[in-house]
C-alpha positions as CSV (number, residue, x, y, z in Angstrom):
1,X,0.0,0.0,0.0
2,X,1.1,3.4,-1.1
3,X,0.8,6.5,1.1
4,X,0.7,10.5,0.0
5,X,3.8,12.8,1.3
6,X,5.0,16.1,0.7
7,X,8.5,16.4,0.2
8,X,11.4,18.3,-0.4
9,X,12.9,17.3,-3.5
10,X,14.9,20.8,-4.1
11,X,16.0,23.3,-2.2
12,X,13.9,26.9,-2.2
13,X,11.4,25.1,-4.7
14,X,7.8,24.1,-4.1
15,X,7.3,20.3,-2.2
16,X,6.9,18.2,-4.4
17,X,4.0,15.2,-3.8
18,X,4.8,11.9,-4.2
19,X,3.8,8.2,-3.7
20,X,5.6,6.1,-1.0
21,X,5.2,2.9,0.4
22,X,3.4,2.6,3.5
23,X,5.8,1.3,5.7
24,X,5.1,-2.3,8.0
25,X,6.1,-2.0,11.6
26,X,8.6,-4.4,13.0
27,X,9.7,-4.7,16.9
28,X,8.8,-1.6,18.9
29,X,7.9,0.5,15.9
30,X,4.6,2.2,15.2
31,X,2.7,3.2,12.4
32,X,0.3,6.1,12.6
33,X,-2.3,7.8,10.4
34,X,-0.9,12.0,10.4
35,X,-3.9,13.9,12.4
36,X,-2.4,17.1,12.3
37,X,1.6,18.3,11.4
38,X,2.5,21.2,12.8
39,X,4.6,23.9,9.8
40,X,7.5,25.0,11.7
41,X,9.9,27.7,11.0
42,X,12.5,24.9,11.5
43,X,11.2,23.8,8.5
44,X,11.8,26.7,6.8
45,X,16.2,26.1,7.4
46,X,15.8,22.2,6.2
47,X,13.8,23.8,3.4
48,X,16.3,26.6,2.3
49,X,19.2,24.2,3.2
50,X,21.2,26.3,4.8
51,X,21.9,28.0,8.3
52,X,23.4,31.1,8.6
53,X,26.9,31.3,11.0
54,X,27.9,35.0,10.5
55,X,30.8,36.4,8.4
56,X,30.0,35.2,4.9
57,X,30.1,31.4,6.4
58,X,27.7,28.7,6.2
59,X,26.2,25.4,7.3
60,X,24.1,23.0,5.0
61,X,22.1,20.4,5.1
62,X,24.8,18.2,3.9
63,X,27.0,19.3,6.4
64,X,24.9,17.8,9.0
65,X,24.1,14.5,6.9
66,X,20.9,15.0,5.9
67,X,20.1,14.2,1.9
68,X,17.0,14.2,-0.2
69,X,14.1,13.7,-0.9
70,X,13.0,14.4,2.7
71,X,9.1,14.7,4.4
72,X,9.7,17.5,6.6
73,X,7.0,17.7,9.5
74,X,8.4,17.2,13.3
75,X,5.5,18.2,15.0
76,X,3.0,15.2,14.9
77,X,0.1,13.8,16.1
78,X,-1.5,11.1,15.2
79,X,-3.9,7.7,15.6
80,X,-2.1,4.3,15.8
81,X,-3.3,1.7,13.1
82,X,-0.4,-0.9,13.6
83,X,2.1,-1.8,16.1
84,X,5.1,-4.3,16.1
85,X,5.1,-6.6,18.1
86,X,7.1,-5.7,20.7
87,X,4.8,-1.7,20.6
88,X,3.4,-1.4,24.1
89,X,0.5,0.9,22.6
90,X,-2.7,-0.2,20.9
91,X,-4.8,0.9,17.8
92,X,-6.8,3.5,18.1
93,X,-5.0,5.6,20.4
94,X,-4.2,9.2,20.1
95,X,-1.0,10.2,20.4
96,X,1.5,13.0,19.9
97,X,5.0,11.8,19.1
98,X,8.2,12.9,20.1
99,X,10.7,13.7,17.4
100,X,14.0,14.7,18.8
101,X,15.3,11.2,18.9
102,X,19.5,10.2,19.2
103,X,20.9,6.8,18.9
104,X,19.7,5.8,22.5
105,X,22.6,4.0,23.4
106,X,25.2,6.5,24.8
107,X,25.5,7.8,27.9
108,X,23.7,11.2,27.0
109,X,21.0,9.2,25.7
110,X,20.9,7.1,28.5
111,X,20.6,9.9,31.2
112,X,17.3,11.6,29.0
113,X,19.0,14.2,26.5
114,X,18.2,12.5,23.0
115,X,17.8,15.2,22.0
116,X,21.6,16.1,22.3
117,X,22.8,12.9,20.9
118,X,26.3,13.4,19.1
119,X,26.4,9.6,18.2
120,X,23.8,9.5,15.8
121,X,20.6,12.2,15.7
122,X,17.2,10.8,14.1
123,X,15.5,13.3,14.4
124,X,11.9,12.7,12.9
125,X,10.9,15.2,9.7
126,X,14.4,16.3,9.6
127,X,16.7,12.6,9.4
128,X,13.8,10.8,8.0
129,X,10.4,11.1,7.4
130,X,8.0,13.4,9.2
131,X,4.7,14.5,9.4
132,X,3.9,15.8,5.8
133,X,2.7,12.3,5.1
134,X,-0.9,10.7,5.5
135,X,1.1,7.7,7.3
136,X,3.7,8.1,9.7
137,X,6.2,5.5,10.5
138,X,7.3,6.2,14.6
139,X,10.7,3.8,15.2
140,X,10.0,2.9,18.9
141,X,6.3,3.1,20.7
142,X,7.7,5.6,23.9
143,X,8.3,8.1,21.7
144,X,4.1,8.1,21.8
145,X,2.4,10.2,24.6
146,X,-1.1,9.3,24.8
147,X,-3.0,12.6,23.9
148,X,-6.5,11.4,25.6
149,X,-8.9,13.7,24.7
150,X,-6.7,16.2,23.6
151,X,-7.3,18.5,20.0
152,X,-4.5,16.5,18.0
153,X,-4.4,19.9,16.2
154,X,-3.6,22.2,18.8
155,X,-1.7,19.3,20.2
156,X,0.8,18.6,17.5
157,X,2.5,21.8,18.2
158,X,3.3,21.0,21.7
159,X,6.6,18.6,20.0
160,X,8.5,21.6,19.1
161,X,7.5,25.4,20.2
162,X,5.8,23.7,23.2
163,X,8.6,21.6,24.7
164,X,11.1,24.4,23.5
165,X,9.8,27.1,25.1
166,X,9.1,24.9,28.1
167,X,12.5,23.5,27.9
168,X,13.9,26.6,28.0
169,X,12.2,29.0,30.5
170,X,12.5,26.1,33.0
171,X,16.7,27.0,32.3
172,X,15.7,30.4,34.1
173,X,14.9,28.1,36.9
174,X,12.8,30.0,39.9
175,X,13.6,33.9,38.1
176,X,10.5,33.7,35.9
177,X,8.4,33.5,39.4
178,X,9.9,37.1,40.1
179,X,10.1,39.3,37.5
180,X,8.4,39.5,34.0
181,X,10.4,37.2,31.1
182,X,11.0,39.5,28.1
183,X,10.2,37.4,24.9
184,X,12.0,38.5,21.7
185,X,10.0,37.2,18.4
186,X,5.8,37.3,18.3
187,X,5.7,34.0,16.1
188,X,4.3,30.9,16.9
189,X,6.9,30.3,19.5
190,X,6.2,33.6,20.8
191,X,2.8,32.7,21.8
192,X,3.3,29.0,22.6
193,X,6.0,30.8,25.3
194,X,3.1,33.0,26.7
195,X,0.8,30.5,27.5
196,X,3.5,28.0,28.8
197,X,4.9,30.7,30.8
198,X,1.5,30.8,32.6
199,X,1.2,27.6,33.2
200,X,4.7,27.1,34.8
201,X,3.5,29.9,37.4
202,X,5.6,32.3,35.4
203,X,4.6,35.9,36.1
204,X,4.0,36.5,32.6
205,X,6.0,37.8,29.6
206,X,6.7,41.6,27.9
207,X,7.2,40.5,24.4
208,X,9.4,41.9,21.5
209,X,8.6,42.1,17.8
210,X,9.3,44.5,14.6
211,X,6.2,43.2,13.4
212,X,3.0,45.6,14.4
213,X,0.2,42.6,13.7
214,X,2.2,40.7,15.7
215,X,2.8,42.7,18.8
216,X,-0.9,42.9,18.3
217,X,-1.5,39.3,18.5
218,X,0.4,39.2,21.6
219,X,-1.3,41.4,23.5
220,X,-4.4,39.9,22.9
221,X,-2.4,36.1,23.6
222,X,-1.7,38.2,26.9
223,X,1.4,39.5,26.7
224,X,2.1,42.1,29.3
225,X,3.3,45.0,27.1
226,X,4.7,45.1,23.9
227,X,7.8,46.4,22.0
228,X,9.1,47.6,18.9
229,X,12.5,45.8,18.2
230,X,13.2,47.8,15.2
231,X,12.3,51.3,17.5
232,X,15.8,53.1,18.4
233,X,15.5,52.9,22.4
234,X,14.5,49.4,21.9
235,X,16.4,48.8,24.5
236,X,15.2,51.3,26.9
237,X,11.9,50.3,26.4
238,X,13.0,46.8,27.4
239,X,14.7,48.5,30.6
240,X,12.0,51.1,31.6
241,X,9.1,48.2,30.6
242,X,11.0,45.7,33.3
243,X,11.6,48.4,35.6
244,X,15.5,48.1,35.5
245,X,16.8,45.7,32.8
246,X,15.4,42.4,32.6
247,X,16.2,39.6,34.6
248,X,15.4,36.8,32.1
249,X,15.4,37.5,28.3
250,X,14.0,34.5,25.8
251,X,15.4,34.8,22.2
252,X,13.0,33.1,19.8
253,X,14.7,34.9,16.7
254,X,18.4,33.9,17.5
255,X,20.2,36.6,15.4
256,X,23.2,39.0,16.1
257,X,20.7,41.7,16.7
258,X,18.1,39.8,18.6
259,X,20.9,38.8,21.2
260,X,22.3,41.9,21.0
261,X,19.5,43.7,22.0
262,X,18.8,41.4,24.8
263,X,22.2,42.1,25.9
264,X,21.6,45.9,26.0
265,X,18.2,45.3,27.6
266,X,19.6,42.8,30.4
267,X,20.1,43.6,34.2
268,X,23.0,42.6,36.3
269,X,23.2,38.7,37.2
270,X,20.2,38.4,34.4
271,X,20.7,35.4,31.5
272,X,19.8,35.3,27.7
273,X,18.1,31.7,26.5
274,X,18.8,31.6,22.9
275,X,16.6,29.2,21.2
276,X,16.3,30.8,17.9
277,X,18.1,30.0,14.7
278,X,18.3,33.0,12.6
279,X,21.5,32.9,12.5
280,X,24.7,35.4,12.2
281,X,26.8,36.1,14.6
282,X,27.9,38.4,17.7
283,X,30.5,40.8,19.3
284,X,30.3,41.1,23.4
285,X,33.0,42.6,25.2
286,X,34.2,40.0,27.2
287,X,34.0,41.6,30.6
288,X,30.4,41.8,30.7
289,X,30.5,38.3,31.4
290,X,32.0,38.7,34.9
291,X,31.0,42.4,35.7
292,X,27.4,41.9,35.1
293,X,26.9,38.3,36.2
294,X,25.2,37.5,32.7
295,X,24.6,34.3,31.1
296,X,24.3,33.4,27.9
297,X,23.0,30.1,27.0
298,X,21.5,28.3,24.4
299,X,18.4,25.8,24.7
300,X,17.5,23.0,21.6
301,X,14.3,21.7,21.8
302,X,13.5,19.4,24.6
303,X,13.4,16.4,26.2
304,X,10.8,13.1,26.2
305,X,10.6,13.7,29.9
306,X,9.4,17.3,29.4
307,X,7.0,16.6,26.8
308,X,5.3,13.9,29.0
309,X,5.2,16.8,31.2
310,X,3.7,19.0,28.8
311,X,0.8,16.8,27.7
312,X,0.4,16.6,31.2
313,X,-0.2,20.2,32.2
314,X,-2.4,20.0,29.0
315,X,-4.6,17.4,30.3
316,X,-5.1,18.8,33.6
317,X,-5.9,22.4,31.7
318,X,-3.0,24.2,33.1
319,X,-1.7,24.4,29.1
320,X,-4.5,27.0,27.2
321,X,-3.9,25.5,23.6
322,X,-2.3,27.9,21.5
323,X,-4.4,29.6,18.1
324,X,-3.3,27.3,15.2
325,X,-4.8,27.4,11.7
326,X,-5.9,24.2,9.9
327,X,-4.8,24.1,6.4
328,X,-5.5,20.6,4.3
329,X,-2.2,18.2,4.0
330,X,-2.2,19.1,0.0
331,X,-1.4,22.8,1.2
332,X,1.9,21.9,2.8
333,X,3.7,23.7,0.2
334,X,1.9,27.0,0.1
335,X,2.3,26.9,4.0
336,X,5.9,26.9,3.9
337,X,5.9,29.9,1.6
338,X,3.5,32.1,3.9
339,X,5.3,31.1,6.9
340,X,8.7,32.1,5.4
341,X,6.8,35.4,4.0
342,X,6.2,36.3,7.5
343,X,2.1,35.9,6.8
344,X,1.6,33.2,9.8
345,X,0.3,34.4,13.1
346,X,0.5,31.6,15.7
347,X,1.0,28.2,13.9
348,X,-0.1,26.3,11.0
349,X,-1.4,22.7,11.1
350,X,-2.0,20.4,8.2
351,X,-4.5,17.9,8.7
352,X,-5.7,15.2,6.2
């Protein structure tokens, strides 16, 4: 039996559908039918091909051993239609599946970062096939959270901007309790941050985009304030908005000026989490590092302990589900291009 995907065939250039066959799980393995596939702006780097490292220099696709055709698509939810034998999960069930997957074997596998893997990364959607596909093929059955009654839709997205913006305002630790989080970048991570940071206890986020619709969407996602991060005093605002620099600074964006910017706006023994990958590069004098106390770190994704986690706070309502806009699996391509346009408020979700 064949299944429909959507794939990458060609760099910058329109997906491409094609025919594959529908894969037979063996062992632990799973096979799913695709409820929803979150379009992240992840996808939009595996898509161009290329990531940006600052002074003229560059990292492909290639470089990191990934080759075409691919099915992008690392945000997934779906139903299970088969298992292997060895698949402690049963048909029927609604799941989400987690994504970030290593070679399970080492020692930083072993102690829960899989997502950190140096051995050998799988990710889903990025290493091999994703979500852009009617049938999904999920290597081992705990990478399966059981989604209950959960949307699958508004679900699917909590495998990328939810467990990496959960991942990483848990790195500010008890600090997010205190003082307002400044949020750089209104996207769908932007808002996934805001309703996460609520439901950490977090006491709630002043948010930072050169975007006017989607400061405006933030506010009404209940931001605190807003900010221009294009305006001049930029980072006064950020100073005068968190009543003395800010404390904890969250960099969905993840370029030079973004960091920058965060830098300028930060207050003594405050710390950047830099999850964004823009790219570029940046220039910090050195000494800030030990005069102002600063840290600057960077956060990649998130863990299948954390995502349990997530779904949990989901379940028990603590997690409001973020706004996400259906579009029909055949649409995958033309959601690529509006997301890399800039036309996406919140997140897109193909469904069947």
């Amino acid at each position: 039996m064949k299944h429909t995907c959507y794939c990458v065939t060609e760099h910058s250039a329109p997906l491409q559908r094609m025919e594959n066959e529908t894969p037979e799980p063996k062992g632990a393995e799973v096979l799913i039918k695709m409820t929803a596939a979150g379009v992240c702006h992840s996808d939009i780097h595996i898509w161009e091909g290329v990531y940006d490292l600052g002074s003229g220099n560059k990292m492909t696709l290639k470089d990191r051993g990934i080759t075409l055709p691919l099915t992008m698509g690392h945000e997934i939810a779906g139903t299970v239609v088969k298992a292997g034998p060895d698949a402690n999960v049963k048909p029927g069930t609604s799941v989400v599946v987690y994504p970030w997957l290593g070679c399970g074997e080492c020692p930083t596998c072993k102690r829960g970062d899989e997502n950190l893997c140096t051995v050998k990364t799988r990710s889903m959607g990025v290493f091999m096939a994703g979500g852009y596909a009617e049938y999904v093929l999920v290597p081992h059955a705990r990478y399966c959270i059981d989604l209950g009654s959960l949307d699958p839709a508004s679900s699917a997205p909590l495998a990328c901007s939810g467990i990496t913006t959960y991942s990483a305002l848990k790195k500010f630790g008890a600090k997010i309790a205190e003082e307002p989080v400044v949020i750089i970048g209104a996207g769908g991570l932007g808002h996934m941050a805001l309703t996460v940071l609520k439901a950490m206890g977090g006491k709630g986020g002043i948010v930072v985009d050169i975007d006017a619709a989607k400061r405006k969407a933030a506010l009404e996602a209940g931001a605190l304030s807003v900010i221009d991060g294009s305006a001049p005093d930029a980072a006064k605002q950020i100073i005068d908005a968190t009543g003395g620099g800010a404390l904890c600074v969250l960099d969905l964006v993840g370029g030079g000026n973004t960091i920058g910017l965060g830098v300028a706006g930060l207050k003594k023994g405050g710390d950047i989490v830099v999850v964004g990958l823009y790219g570029g590069e940046i220039k910090l004098p050195t000494v800030y590092f030990p005069l102002r106390g600063m840290g600057v770190r960077g956060s990649y994704v998130g863990t299948l302990p954390e995502l349990k986690e997530l779904v949990a706070l989901a379940q028990k309502g603590a997690l409001k589900p973020i706004k996400v806009t259906r579009r029909n699996l055949s649409e995958a391509s033309d959601a690529v291009y509006d997301l890399k346009a800039g036309k996406v408020v919140g997140r897109v979700v193909l469904v069947p």
